[in-house]
C-alpha positions in Angstrom: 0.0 0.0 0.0 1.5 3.7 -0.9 0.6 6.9 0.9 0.0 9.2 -2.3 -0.6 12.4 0.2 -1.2 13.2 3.4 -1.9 16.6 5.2 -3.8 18.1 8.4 -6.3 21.4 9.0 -5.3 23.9 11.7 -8.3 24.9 13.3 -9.1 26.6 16.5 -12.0 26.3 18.5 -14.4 29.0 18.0 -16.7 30.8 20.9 -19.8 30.7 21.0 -21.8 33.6 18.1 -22.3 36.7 19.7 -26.3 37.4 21.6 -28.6 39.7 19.2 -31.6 41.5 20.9 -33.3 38.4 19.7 -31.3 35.8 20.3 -31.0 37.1 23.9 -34.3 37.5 24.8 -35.2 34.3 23.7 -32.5 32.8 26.1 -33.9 35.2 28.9 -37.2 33.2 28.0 -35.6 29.8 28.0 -34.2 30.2 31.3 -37.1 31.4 33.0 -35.7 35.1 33.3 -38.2 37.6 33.3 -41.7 37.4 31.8 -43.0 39.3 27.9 -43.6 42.4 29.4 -40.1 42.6 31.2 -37.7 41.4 28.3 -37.5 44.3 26.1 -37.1 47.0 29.0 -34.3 44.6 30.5 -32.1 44.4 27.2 -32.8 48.7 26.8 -32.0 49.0 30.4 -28.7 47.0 30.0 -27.5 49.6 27.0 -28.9 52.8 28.7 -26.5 52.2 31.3 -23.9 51.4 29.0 -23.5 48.0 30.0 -23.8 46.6 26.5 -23.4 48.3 23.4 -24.7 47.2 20.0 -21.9 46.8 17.1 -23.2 45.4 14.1 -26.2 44.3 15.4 -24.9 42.2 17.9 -24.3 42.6 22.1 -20.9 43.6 23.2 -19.8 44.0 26.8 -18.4 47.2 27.6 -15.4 47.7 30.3 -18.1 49.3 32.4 -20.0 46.0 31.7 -17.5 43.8 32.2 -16.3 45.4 35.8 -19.8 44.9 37.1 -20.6 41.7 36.2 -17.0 40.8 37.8 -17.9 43.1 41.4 -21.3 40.8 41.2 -19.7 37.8 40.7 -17.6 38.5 44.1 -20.2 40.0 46.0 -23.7 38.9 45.0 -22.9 35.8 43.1 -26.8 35.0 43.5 -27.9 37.3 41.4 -25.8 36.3 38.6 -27.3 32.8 38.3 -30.6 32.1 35.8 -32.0 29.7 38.7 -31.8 32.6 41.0 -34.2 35.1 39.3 -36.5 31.9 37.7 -37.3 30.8 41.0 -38.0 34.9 41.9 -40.3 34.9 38.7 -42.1 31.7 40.1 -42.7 33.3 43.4 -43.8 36.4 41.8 -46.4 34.4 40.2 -47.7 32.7 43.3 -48.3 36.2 44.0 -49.9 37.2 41.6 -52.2 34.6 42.2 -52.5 34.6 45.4 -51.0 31.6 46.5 -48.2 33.1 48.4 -48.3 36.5 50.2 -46.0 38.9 49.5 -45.8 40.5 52.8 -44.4 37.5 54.3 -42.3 36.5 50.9 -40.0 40.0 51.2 -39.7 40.0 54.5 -38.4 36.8 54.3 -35.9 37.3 51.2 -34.9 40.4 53.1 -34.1 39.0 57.0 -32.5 35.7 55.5 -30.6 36.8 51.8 -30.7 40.5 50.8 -30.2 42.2 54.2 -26.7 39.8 55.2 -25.6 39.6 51.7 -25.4 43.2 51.3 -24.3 43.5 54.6 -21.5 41.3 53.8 -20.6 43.3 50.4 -20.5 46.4 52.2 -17.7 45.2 54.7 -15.9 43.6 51.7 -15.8 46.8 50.4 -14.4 48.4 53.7 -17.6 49.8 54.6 -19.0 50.0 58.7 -20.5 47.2 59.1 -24.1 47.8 58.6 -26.3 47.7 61.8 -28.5 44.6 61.7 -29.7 41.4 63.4 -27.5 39.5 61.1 -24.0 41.6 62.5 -22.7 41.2 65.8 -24.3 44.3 66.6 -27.3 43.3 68.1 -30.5 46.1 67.9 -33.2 46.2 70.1 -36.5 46.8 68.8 -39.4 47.9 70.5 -42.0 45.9 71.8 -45.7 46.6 70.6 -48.7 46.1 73.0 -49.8 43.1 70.2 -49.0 39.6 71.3 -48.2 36.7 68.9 -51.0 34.1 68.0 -48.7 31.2 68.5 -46.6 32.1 71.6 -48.2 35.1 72.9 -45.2 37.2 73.5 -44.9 40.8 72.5 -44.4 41.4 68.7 -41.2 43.7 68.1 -42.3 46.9 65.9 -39.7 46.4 62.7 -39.2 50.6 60.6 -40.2 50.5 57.1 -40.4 52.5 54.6 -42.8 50.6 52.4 -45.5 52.8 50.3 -47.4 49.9 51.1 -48.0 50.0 54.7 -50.5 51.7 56.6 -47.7 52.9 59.0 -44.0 53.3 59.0 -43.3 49.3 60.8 -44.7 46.2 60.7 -44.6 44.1 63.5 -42.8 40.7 64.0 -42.4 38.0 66.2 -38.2 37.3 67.0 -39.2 34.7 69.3 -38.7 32.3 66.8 -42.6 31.9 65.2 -41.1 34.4 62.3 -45.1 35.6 62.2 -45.5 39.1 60.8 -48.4 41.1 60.9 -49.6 44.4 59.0 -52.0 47.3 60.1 -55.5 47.3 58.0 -56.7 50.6 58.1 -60.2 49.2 56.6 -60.4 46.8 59.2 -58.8 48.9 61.8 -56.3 46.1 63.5 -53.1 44.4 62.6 -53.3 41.0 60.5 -51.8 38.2 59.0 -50.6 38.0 55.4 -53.9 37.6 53.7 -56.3 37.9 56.6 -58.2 40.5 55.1 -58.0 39.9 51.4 -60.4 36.8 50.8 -60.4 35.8 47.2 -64.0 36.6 45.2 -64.6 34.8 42.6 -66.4 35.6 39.0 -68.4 34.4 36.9 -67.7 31.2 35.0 -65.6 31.1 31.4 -66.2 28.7 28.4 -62.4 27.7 28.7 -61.6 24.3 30.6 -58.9 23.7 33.1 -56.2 22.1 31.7 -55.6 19.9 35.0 -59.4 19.1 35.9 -61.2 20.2 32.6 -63.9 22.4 35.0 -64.4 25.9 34.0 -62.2 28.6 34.7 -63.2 31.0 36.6 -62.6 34.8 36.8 -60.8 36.0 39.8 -60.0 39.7 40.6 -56.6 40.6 41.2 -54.3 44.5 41.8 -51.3 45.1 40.4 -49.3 48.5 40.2 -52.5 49.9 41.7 -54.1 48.5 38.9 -57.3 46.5 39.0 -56.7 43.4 36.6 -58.6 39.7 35.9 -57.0 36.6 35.8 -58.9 33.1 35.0 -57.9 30.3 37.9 -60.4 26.7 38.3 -63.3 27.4 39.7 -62.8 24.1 41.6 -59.1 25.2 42.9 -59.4 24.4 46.6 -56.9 27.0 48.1 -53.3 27.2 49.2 -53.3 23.4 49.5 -54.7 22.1 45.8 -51.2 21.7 44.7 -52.1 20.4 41.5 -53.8 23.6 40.5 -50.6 25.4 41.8 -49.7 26.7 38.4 -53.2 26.6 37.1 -53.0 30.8 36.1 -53.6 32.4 33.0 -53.4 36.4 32.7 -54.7 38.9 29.6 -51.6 39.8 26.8 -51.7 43.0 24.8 -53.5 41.3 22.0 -56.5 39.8 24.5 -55.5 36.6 24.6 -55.5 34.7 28.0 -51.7 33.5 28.4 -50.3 30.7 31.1 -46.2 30.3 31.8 -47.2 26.6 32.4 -49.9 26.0 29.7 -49.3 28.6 27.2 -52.2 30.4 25.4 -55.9 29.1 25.9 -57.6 28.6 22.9 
């Protein structure tokens, strides 16, 4: 047998293409990040601050870019991970819904991740250590004349400056229940996370439950201090009905009824 000619390529292995607006909000939407209405303000938001720039129609880092995304990576590596801000979007949904209060959601995400993260950036940074429960400096709050529900010790009065709230603190039990509760002007007395806001129902729809096949039903909901409609089962059975957990669909731009689970209902 004779060799007649032999040779080799040089090749080098090539990066990935560079993200369009497209391309990258369809990875945004892959991963769970953000929802329709939030995808095109992220992407303007990320060049208005001149962490981007668009050459050619594609997404470049800029050095501005590029030295934030490395300070976040040290500091707040959370915040730099898809999973992170999915499972935020999921939560946001139970919100929405009102399977999951909100009240007791960010106080939560703020005692246990956002409070002693940024506390820990900040003395990273060679900033005073900030002055919370989560320190070594300890602060004592006030008591309130309100006694917990499941131990019946005082509940501390904890400042906010929440738009929100009826007055400037909610209050808290640090006695280890983690129960918060909230003044209702309306009812005139502190409650519970969804105490006073019991869920009213509509009238019934011609579209089927994907999960059950009963009708949807029309269920009243605020957001941005906007009154809004969502369809939910009319059989859903509360809180506890997990399989109608993600059983949610809201009104798009072009009035069609739109699930993150099941789509558009047609």
């Amino acid at each position: 047998m004779t060799l007649d000619k032999a040779g080799h390529d040089k090749k080098q292995t090539q990066p990935p293409p560079r993200y369009t607006e497209p391309k990258l909000v369809q990875a945004m939407e892959k991963k769970g990040i953000g929802r329709p209405s939030t995808y095109a303000p992220t992407v303007k938001t990320l060049k208005q601050r001149e962490y981007v720039k668009l050459s050619k129609g594609k997404l470049f880092p800029t050095p501005l870019g590029l030295e934030v995304d490395e300070f976040l990576a040290k500091m707040l590596p959370e915040l730099l991970q898809a999973e992170f801000t999915a499972q935020m979007e999921s939560t946001l949904d139970l919100i929405a819904t009102g399977k999951q209060d909100w009240q007791q959601y960010l106080t939560s995400w703020n005692r246990d991740y956002f409070d002693p993260t940024l506390s820990k950036a900040w003395e990273a940074l060679g900033g005073k250590p900030a002055n919370t429960n989560h320190g070594k400096t300890s602060v004592k709050r006030e008591k309130s004349d309100i006694c917990c529900p499941q131990c019946q010790k005082p509940l501390s009065k904890i400042p906010s400056q929440s738009k929100k709230l009826a007055v400037p603190y909610f209050l808290k039990c640090e006695n280890g229940c983690d129960l918060v509760m909230f003044f209702n002007k309306k009812l005139d007395k502190w409650v519970q996370p969804g105490e006073s806001k019991p869920t009213a129902q509509g009238k019934l729809t011609k579209f089927s439950c994907p999960v059950c096949h009963k009708p949807l039903a029309e269920y009243p909901y605020t957001k941005d201090g906007e009154s809004k409609v969502m369809l939910r089962c009319s059989k859903c059975k509360g809180l506890k009905d997990t399989r109608h957990k993600d059983v949610a669909f809201f009104k798009t731009k072009d009035n069609q009824w739109w699930s993150k689970k099941f789509g558009i209902l047609k």
